[in-house]
C-alpha positions in Angstrom: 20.4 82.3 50.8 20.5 79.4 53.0 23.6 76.6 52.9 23.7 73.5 54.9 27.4 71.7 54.7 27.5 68.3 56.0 30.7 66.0 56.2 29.6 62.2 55.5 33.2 61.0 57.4 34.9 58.4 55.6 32.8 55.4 54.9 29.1 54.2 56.0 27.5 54.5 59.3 29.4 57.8 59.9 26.4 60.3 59.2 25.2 62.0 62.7 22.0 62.0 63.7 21.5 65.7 63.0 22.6 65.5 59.4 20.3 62.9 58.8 17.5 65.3 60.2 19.3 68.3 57.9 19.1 65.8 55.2 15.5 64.4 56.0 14.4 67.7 55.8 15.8 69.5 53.2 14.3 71.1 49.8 17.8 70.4 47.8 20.5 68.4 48.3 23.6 68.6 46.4 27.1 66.4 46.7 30.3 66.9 45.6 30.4 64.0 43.7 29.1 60.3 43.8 32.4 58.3 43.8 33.5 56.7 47.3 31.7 55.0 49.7 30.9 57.8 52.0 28.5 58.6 49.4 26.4 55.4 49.6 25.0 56.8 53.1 23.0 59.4 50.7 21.5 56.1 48.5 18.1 56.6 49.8 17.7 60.4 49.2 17.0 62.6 45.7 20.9 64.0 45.5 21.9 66.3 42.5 25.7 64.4 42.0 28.0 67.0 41.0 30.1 64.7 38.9 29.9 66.9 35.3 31.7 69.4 37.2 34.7 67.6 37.1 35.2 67.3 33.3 33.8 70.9 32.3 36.6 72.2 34.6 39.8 73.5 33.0 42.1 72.3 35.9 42.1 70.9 39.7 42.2 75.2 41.3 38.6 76.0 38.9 37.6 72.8 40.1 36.5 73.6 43.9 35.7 77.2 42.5 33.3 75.9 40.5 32.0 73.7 42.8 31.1 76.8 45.0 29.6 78.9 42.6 27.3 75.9 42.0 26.0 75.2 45.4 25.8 79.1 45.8 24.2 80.0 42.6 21.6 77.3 43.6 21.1 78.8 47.2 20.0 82.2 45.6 16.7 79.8 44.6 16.1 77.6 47.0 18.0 76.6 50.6 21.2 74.2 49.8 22.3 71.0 51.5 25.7 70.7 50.2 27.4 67.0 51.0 31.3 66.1 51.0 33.2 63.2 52.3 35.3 63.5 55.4 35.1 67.0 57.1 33.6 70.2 55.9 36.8 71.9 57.7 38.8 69.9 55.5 37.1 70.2 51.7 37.8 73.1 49.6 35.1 73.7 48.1 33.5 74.2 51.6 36.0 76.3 52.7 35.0 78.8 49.5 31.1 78.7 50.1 32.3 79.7 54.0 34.6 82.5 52.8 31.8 83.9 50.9 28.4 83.2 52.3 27.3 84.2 55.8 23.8 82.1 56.2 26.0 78.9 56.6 25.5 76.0 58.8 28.0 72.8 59.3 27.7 69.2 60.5 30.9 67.9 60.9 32.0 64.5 59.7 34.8 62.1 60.6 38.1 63.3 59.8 39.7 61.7 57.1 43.4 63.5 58.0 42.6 61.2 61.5 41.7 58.0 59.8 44.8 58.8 57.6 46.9 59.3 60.6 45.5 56.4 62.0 46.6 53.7 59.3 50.0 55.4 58.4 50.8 55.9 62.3 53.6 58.6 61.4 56.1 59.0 64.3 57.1 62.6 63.1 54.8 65.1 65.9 55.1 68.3 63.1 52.8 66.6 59.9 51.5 68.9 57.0 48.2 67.8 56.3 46.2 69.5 52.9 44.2 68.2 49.8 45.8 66.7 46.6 44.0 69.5 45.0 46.5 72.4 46.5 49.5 70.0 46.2 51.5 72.7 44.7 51.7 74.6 48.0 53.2 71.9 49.6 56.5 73.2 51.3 59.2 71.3 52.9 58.2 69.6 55.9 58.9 66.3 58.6 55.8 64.6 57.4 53.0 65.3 54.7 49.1 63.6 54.8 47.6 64.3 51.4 43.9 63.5 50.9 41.1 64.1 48.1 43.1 61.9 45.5 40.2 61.2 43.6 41.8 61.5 40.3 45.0 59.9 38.8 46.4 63.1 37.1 46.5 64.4 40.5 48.2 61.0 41.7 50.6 62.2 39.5 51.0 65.4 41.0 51.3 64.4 44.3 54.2 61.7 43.2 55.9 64.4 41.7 55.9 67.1 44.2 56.8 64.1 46.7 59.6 62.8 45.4 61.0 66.5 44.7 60.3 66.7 49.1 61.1 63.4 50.1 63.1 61.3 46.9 61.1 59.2 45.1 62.3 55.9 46.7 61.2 56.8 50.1 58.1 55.0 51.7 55.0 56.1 52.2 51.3 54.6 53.3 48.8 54.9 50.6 45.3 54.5 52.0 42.0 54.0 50.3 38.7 52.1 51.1 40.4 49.1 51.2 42.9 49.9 53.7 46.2 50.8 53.7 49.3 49.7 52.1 53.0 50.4 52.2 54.5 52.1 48.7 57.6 53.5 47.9 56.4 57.5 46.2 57.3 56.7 42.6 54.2 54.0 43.1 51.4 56.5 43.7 50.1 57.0 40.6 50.4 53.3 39.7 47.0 52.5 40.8 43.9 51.3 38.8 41.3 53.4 40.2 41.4 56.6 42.8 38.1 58.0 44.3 37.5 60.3 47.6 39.3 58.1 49.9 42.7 57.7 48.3 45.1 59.5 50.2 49.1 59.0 51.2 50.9 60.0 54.2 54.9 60.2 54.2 57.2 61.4 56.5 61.3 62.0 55.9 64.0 59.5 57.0 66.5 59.9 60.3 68.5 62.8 59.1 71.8 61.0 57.7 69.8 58.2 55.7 67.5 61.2 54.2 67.1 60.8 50.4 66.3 64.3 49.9 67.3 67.6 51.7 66.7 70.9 51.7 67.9 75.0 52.2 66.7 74.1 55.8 69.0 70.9 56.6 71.8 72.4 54.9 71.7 75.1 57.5 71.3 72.4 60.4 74.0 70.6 59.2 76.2 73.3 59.1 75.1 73.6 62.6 75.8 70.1 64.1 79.6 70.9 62.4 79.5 73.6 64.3 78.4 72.8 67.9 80.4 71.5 70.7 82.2 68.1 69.5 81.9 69.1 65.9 84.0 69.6 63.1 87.2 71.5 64.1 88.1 73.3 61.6 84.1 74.4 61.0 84.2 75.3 64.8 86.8 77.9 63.8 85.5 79.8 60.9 84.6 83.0 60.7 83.1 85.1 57.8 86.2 87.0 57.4 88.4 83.5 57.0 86.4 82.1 54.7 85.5 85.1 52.5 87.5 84.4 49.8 85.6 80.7 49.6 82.7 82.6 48.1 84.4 84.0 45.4 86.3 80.9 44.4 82.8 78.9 44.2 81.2 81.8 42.5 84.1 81.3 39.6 84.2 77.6 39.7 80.4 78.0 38.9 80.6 80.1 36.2 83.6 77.9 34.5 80.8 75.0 34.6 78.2 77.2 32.6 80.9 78.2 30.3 81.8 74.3 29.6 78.1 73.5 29.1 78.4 71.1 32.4 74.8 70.4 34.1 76.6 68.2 36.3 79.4 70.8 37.2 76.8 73.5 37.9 74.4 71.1 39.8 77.7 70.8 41.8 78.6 73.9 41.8 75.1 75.9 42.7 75.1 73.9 45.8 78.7 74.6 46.8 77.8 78.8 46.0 74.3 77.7 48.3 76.9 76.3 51.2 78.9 79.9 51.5 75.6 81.8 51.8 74.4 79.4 54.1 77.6 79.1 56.2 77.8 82.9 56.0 74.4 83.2 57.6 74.6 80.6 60.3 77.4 82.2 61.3 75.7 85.9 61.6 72.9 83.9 63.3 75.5 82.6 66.4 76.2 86.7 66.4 72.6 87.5 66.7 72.7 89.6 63.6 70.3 88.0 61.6 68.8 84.5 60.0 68.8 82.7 56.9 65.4 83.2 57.0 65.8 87.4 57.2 68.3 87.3 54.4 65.7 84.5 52.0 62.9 87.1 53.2 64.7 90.1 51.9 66.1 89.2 48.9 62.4 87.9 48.1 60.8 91.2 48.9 63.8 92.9 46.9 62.2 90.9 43.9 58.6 91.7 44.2 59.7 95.3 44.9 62.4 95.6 42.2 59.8 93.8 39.5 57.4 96.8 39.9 56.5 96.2 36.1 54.8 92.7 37.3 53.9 93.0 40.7 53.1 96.7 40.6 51.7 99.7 38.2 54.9 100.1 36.2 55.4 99.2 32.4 57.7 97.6 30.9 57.7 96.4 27.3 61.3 94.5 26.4 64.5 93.7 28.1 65.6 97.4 27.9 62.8 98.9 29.8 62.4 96.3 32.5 66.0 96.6 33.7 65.2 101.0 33.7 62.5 99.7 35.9 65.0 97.5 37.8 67.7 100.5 37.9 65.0 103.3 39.3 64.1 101.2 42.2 67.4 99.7 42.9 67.9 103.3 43.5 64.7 104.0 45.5 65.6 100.8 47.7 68.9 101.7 48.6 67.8 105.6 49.5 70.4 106.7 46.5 69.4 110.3 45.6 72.7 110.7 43.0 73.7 109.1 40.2 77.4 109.0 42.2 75.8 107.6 45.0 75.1 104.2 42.5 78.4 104.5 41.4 80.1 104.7 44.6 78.2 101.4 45.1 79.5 99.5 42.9 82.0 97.3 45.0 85.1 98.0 44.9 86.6 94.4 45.0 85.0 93.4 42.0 87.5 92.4 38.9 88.7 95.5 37.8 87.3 95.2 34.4 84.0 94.1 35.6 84.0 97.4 37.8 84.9 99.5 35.3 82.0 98.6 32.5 79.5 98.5 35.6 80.1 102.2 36.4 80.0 103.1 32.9 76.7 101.3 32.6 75.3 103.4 35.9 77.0 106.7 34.7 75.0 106.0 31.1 71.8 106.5 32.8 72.6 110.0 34.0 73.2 110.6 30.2 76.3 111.0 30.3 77.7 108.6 27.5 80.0 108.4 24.3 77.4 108.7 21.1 78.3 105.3 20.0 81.2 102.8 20.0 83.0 104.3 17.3 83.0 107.5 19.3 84.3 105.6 22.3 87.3 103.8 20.1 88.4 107.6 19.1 89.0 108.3 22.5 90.5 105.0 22.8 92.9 106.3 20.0 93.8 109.5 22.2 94.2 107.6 25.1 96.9 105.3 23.2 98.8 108.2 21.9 99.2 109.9 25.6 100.2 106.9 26.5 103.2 106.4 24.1 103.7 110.1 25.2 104.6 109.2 28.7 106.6 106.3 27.7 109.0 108.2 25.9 109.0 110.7 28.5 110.2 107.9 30.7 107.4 109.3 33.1 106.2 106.2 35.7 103.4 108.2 37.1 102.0 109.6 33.5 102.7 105.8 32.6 100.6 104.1 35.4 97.8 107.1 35.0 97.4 107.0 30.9 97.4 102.7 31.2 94.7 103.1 33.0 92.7 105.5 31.1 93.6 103.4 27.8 91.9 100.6 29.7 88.8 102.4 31.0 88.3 103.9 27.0 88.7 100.2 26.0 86.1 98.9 28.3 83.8 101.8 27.3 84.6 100.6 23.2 83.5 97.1 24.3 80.8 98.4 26.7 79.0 100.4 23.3 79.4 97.9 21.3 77.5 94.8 23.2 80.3 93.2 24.7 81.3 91.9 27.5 84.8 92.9 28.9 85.8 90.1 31.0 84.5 87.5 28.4 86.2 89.1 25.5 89.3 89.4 27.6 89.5 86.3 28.9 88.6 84.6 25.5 91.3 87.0 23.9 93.8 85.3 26.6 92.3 82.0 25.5 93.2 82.4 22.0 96.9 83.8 23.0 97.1 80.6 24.7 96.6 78.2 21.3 98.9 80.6 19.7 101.6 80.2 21.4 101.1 76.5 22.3 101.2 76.1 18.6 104.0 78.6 18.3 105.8 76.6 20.9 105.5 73.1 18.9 106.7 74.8 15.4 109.7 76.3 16.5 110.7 73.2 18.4 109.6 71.0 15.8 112.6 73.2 14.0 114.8 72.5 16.5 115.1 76.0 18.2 114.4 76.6 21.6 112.3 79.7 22.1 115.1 81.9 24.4 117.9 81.7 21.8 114.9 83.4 18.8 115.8 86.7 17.1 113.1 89.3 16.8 112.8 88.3 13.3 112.2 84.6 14.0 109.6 85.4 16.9 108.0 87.2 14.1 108.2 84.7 11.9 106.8 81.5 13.8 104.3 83.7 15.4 102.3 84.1 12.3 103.1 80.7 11.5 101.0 79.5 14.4 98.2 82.4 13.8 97.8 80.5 10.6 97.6 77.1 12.3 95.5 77.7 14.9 93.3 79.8 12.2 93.2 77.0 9.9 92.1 74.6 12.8 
């Protein structure tokens, strides 16, 4: 099983003198396709054109795979010269056949990341340079090359994931055949034709003209505010002054889902992305750890903790995937008791919020009320030794039984499917209506609410439950 790879370079005249022997010689020869003018240089030999590849293929990944089971599958009957524009190092379809076959041997072509680099003549010294056909595994980066964009679907993709990187009005060099040209990214895909030699090559903007940035520069920027002759205030911040900050976003967040606001939260998620990132920069000056070690840990917390994807647990609905969730939350964390996971819930959490979380981890030791309307009778009790130790005048029995009435009330809402903080805070929400509309009645009557009787609180109360009901 005998493969020859050769790389024709980028146009004609490139083939070396030992392919042309390799090819002179062979008993098959086989290229990736007949489009671009690398190809021409095979115009005078019997080539089997790999072109019906292309459309029997379901997508751009099955694409190269196929192409390597071809060249393979034909070198299991006779010995294979299998040709590809630019370098062999550089096609991915090579890269397969050299990943799986041992009896392989390569003749280099020209580069067609250093004819690219060439035209483009990107200033950035750090350049990530891969084919249009793994696009998707493009990660931030100074400077990008992307070659093979022999289709315009994937022109598409490459504009997309581009302008996600880099903004969509930056510049870039598009280079084919015919040469290169200057484009701004949203342009890529607004070509007539694209064969092997299409390519683009892009690199970001100085820093404070960038049009797009990323988890990276926030942290750098951060950084600069930071350093000597920075920001004063930034300079002196630590995690303990600006603590509270994180909660404050976190709610400001969660007011903008609540309104429905996609601009609030795109505001938002990136003022709750500056703590965290502030937070670690800072633990970075300390030597305690990155950004990158806390990204890297809560990414390996995920594969981990989703052992019903990523490993040999099952999980069938919503219910059984968070059991799954629970038992190696509890692995992770080296909890051996169910009190341990209580005990871990924090302890500065909103008290309500607190309280239905431990109720939830308690649950899964068994211990639980048989259903809500179980739960509400203890909510009953609760309320009766509570009126107990007010009329016993008794603070302590006062302050104790408050708070049992509130944990049974939490457990009620906990059993039944809802939320505590939500129901309480829309409860509030409602109070609020009620007694603006309370408000304008009784001063549309000409009273002013400190001079009411019992009887007339009463009375305009129900007037504005009615209003506020009725609207």
């Amino acid at each position: 099983m005998k493969i020859t790879l050769i790389g024709l370079g980028t146009k004609q005249g490139q083939l070396t003198h030992s392919a042309e022997q390799a090819l002179s010689s062979a008993q098959k020869i086989m290229a990736r396709t007949s489009r671009g003018e690398a190809y021409m240089q095979l115009s005078g030999y019997d080539v089997e054109y790999l072109d019906e590849v292309y459309s029997r293929s379901r997508n751009f990944d099955t694409l190269n795979k196929n192409l390597a089971s071809r060249v393979i599958a034909q070198s299991k009957i006779t010995p294979v010269v299998y040709c590809v524009d630019g370098a062999v190092s550089e096609d991915e379809g090579c890269k397969i056949i050299l990943s799986k076959c041992r009896d392989v041997e390569v003749f280099e072509g020209v580069s067609k990341i250093s004819q690219i680099k060439t035209c483009a003549r990107l200033k950035s010294s750090c350049i990530t340079t891969l084919s249009a056909y793994d696009i998707s595994s493009l990660k931030s980066t100074p400077a990008a090359i992307i070659y093979d964009m022999d289709d315009y679907y994937l022109s598409t993709l490459v504009k997309q994931k581009l302008s996600d990187l880099f903004g969509e009005e930056t510049l870039c060099t598009f280079v084919n055949s015919s040469g290169a040209k200057k484009i701004k990214i949203y342009e890529i895909d607004r070509f007539k034709e694209y064969d092997a030699s299409c390519a683009v090559a892009v690199e970001e903007g100085e820093f404070l003209k960038k049009e797009r940035y990323d988890y990276a520069d926030l942290e750098h920027i951060i950084k600069l505010l930071r350093a000597p002759g920075g920001c004063p205030w930034d300079r002196a911040q630590t995690n303990a002054s600006i603590k509270q900050n994180m909660i404050e976003e976190a709610y400001e967040l969660v007011d903008a889902i609540n309104r429905g606001d996609d601009d609030g939260i795109e505001e938002e998620c990136g003022d709750v992305l500056l703590q965290a990132a502030f937070h670690s920069v800072l633990k970075e000056e300390q030597g305690a750890f990155t950004g990158s070690d806390a990204l890297t840990r809560v990414v390996k917390k995920l594969i981990f903790r989703h052992s019903h994807i990523f490993g040999s647990d099952k999980a069938s609905d919503e219910n059984s995937a968070l059991s799954v969730w629970e038992k190696n939350k509890m692995e992770e964390k080296h909890q051996t008791t169910f009190t341990e996971s209580l005990k871990a819930v924090p302890v500065n959490f909103p008290a309500c919020m607190r309280a239905q979380k431990v109720g939830k981890r308690a649950a899964k030791s068994g211990m639980d009320f048989l259903s809500p309307i179980s739960a509400s009778e203890k909510l009953g009790e609760e309320a009766i030794e509570l009126l107990k130790a007010l009329q016993a005048e008794d603070r302590e029995g006062v302050f104790e039984e408050s708070g049992d009435l509130l944990l049974a009330a939490v457990n009620t809402c906990r059993l039944a499917g809802v939320d505590c903080e939500e129901a309480l805070a829309a409860a509030t929400d409602k109070f609020i209506k009620r007694f603006e509309a309370f408000e304008k009645i009784a001063t549309a009557d000409g009273k002013k609410l400190n001079d009411l009787c019992s009887e007339e609180y009463d009375w305009y109360w129900l007037q504005a439950k009615n209003a506020v009901k009725e609207n």
